[in-house]
N, C-alpha and C positions, 0 to 999 in steps of 0.2 A: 504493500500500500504506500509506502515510501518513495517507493521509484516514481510514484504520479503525484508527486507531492501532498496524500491525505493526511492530513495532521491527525495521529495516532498516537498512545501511549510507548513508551519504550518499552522493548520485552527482549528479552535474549535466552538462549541456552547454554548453560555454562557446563562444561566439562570438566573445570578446575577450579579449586579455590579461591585461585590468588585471583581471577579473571573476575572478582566480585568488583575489589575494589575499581577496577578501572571504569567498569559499568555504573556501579554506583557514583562515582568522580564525574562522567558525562553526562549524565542523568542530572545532579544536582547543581553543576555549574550554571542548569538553565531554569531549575525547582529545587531551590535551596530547603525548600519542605518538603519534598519529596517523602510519599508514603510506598513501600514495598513489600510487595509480595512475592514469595519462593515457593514453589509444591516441584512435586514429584511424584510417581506413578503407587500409589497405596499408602501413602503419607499425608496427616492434614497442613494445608497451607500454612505458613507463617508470613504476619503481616508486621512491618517493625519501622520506623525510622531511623533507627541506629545499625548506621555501618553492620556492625563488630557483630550486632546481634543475628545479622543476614549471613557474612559472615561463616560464622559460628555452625550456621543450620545448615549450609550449601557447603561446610567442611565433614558435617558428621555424616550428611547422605550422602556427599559421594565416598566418601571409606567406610562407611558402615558400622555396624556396630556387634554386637551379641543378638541384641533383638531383631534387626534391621539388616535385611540385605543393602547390600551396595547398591546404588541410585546410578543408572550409568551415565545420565544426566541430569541438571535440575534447570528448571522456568525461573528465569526473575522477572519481574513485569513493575512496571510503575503504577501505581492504583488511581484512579480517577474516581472526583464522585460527582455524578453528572446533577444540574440543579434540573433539568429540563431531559429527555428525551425525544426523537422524532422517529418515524419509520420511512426512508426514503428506497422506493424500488427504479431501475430502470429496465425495459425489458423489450424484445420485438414482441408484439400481439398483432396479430391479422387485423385485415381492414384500417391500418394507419402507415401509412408514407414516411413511417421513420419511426425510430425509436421512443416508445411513450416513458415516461418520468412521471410516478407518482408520489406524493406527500403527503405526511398528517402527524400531526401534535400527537402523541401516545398520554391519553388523560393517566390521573390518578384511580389505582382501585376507590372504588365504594361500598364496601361490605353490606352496607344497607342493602344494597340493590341486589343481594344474593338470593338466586331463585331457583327451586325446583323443576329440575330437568322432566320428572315426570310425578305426577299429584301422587300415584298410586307409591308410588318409591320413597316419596317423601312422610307416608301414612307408615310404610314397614318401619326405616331406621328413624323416626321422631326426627330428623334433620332436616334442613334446608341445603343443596349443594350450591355449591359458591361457581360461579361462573368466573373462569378463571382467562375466560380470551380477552387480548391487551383491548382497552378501549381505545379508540383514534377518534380526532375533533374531525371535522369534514373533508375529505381530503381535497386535494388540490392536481389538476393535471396539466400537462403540458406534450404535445407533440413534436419532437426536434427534427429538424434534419442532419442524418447521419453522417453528412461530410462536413460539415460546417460545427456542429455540434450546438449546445443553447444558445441563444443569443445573451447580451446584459438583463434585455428585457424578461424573458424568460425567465434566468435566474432568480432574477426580484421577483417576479410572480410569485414561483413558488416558494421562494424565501417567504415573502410576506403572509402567503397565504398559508403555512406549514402553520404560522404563529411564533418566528423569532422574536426577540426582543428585537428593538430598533434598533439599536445601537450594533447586534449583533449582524443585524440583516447580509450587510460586505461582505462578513466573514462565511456566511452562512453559504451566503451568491459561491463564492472560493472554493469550496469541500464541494457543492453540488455538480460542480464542472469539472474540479478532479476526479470526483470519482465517474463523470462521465466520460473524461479519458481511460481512467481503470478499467473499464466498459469494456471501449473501443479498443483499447490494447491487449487484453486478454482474450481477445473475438468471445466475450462471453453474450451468453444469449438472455440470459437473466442476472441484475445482480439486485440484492435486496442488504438493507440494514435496518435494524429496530432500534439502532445506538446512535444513530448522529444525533451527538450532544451539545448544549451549553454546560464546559466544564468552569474554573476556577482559573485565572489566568496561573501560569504556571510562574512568569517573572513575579516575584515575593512583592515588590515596589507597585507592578499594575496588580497583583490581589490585594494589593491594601487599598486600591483605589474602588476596588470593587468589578473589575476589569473581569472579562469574559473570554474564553476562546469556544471555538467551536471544533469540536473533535470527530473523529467514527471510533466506535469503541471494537466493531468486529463486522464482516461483511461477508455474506455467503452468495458464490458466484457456482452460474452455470453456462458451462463452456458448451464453446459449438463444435460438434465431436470431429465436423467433416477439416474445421482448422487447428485441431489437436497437432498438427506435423508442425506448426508456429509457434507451440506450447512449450514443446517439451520439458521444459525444466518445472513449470506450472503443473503442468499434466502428472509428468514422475513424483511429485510431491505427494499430490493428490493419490497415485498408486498407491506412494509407501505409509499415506495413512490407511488408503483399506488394507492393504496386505496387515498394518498391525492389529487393526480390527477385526478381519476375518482371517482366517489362515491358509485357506486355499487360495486368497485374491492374488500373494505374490506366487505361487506355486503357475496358475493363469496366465497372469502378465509374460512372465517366462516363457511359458509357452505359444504364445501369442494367443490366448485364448480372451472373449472379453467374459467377464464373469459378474454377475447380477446375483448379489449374497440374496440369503434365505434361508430362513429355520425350521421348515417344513419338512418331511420325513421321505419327498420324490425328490430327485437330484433330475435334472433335464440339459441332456445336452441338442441341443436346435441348431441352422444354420441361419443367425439373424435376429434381432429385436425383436421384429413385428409377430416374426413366427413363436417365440418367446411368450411375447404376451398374452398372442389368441391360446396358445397352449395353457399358459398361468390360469386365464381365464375360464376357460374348460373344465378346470381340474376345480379351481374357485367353484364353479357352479356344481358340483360334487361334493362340497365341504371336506376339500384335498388340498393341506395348505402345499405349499411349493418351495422347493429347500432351494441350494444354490444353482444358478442357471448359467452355462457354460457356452459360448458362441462361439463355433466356429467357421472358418472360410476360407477359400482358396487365398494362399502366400503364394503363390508363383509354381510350387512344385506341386506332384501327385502327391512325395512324402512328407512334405511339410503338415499336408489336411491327416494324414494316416497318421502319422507322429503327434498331430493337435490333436486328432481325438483318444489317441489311447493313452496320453497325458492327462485328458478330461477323465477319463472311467477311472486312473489314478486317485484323483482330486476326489472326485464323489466318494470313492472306497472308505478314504480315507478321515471323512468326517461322520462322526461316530451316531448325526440323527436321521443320515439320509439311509431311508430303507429300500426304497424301488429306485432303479436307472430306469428313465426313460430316452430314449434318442428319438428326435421328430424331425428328419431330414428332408424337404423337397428340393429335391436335385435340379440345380441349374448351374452356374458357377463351380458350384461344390457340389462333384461327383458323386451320388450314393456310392459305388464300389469303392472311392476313397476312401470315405467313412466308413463302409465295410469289414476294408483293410485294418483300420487303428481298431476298431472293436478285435480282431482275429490277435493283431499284434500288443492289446492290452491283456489278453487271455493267455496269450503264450508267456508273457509274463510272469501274472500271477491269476488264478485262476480266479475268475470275475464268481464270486459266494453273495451276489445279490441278483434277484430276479430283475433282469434287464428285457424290457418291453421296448422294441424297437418295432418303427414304423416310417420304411424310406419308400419315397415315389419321387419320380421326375428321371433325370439327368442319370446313366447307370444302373437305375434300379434292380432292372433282372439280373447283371451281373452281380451284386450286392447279395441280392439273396438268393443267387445258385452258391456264392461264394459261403456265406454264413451257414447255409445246409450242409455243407461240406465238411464245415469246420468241426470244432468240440465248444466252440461258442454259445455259453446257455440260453439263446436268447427266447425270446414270449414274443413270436411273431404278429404284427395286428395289421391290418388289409388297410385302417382309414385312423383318421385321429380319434373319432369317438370310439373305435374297437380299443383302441392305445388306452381309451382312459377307463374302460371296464377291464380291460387285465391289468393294470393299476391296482382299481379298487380289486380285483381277485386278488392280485398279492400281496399288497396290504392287509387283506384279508385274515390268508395264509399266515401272518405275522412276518409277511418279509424273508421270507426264505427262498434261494434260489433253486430251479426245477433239477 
């Protein structure tokens, strides 16, 4: 967010102790009051002003303790407390000639206003449930053109109209057009913040004046996958948080597979999104939740698609909720007898001990499944997708055991 000029909180990762102070020294030379926070992965944050006492805390976690594994990194961040909140999104949506930009003041909770999601619900447990969605004052829109980006006028628009303070409004016009370069520079297709703030001026001289800045405290962006090849450093970021989220996502990546997590007890491996989702959706109207989803597609070779999928049948094996493999291939690009292959070459393997329901038509096919007859491949052959998702429910059934 820095690289576009958003004026953000300071945050770093420190791998060593000593690399406190220098962080802390740069931090404070520009917030001499500087409030900080340190956490680490299964440890509560610690919040301090004092050096020695940050410190102190980012010394014991990374060496560890008796009680305490070694921390192989630790967060320090600069803390903010915001007087004010906004929600600004920028996004493409159909039917507008550019980029729309939306705004709105994030009101304060009103506990009074807590109401009963349903009368009968509220007669069982004696409570009232709190309605916990942010409130927002009326938002405000704006339509830009995408080479040009907002105009001043614009800006103020939506400045004025979010509900800055006046005084703030400039700064407010500033952050909304940087981050509509962060937009435009990350080819993201959506980006949204519930944190652009009026914080505390951080010069110690303008917070005694009573002086403001306007910050984003965090901003969740959605990239556009066809210019992921412009990303890459963005994009691999993003990998190595799902891979540490989910375990198979870096397992995936590696293999050039794209991977759609899931904690549903069918593992699917599909060639494609769209085919993906009508699949998810299928299985949804069965009340069959849908575990992680594996995509694969032609890389240039016949072994690259053979070698991706019997990577995939790996991946699924190997996560301990997925009970049925289903493969749902329509061959065009991606050869069924290529897919065929990596199923024969993940069996040879190691021998596939979950019922795999496979259903390949298009591009190949017949060779696919003279090939898979052939084989010692356990597969649960299905003629169409809806056969695909009753030998599913068959082997779920069964309790997941392969034939």
């Amino acid at each position: 967010m820095e690289k576009f000029s958003v004026n953000v909180p300071r945050v770093a990762e420190l791998a060593e102790a000593q690399d406190v102070e220098s962080f802390v020294g740069e931090v404070r030379a520009e917030n001499s009051g500087a409030v900080f926070r340190v956490s680490a992965p299964g440890r509560d944050a610690v919040e301090s002003t004092e050096p020695v006492e940050i410190g102190e805390a980012v010394r014991t976690w990374l060496q560890g303790s008796a009680d305490e594994s070694q921390a192989e990194a630790v967060t320090i961040e600069e803390v903010v407390a915001p007087s004010e909140l906004f929600m600004l999104s920028i996004a493409l949506e159909p039917g507008h000639n550019g980029p729309v930009i939306r705004g709105a003041k994030i009101l304060p909770d009103e506990p009074e206003e807590a109401t009963a999601d349903d009368a009968s619900d509220a007669e069982k447990t004696g409570k009232l449930v709190k309605d916990d969605t942010p409130r927002h004052s009326k938002e405000v829109t704006d339509t830009v053109d995408i080479m040009s980006g907002p105009s001043e006028a614009q800006t103020y628009h939506l400045a004025k109209g979010m509900g800055f303070k006046e005084k703030n409004i400039p700064l407010a016009q500033a952050q909304i057009e940087f981050l509509y370069y962060m937009f435009i520079g990350c080819d993201a297709v959506r980006l949204e913040t519930q944190t652009l703030a009026e914080v505390q001026a951080r010069s110690a001289s303008d917070a005694a004046r009573g002086e403001q800045e306007v910050a984003c405290l965090d901003v969740t962006l959605e990239l556009d996958e066809a210019a992921i090849f412009r990303q890459r450093d963005l994009s691999n970021r993003l990998h190595d948080t799902d891979a540490a989220m989910y375990p198979g996502a870096g397992d995936a990546r590696e293999a050039g597979l794209g991977y759609i997590p899931g904690s549903g007890s069918v593992g699917m491996i599909v060639n494609g999104s769209g085919l993906a989702m009508a699949t998810s959706d299928m299985l949804a109207a069965q009340e069959i939740t849908t575990g992680p989803v594996l995509t694969v597609g032609r890389h240039g070779h016949a072994e690259d698609v053979s070698e991706a999928v019997a990577a995939a049948v790996r991946i699924l094996r190997a996560d301990p909720a997925v009970k049925v493999i289903l493969v749902n291939i329509f061959g065009g690009a991606t050869a069924c007898d290529e897919v065929a292959r990596g199923l024969i070459m993940a069996d040879d393997e190691a021998y596939i001990d979950l019922p795999l329901v496979v259903r390949i038509d298009g591009c190949g096919a017949p060779e696919a499944e003279s090939a898979l007859e052939a084989s010692p491949v356990p597969e649960i052959p299905a003629d169409n997708l809806m056969d695909a998702i009753l030998r599913v429910q068959e082997a779920l059934t069964d309790g997941g055991s392969a034939p």
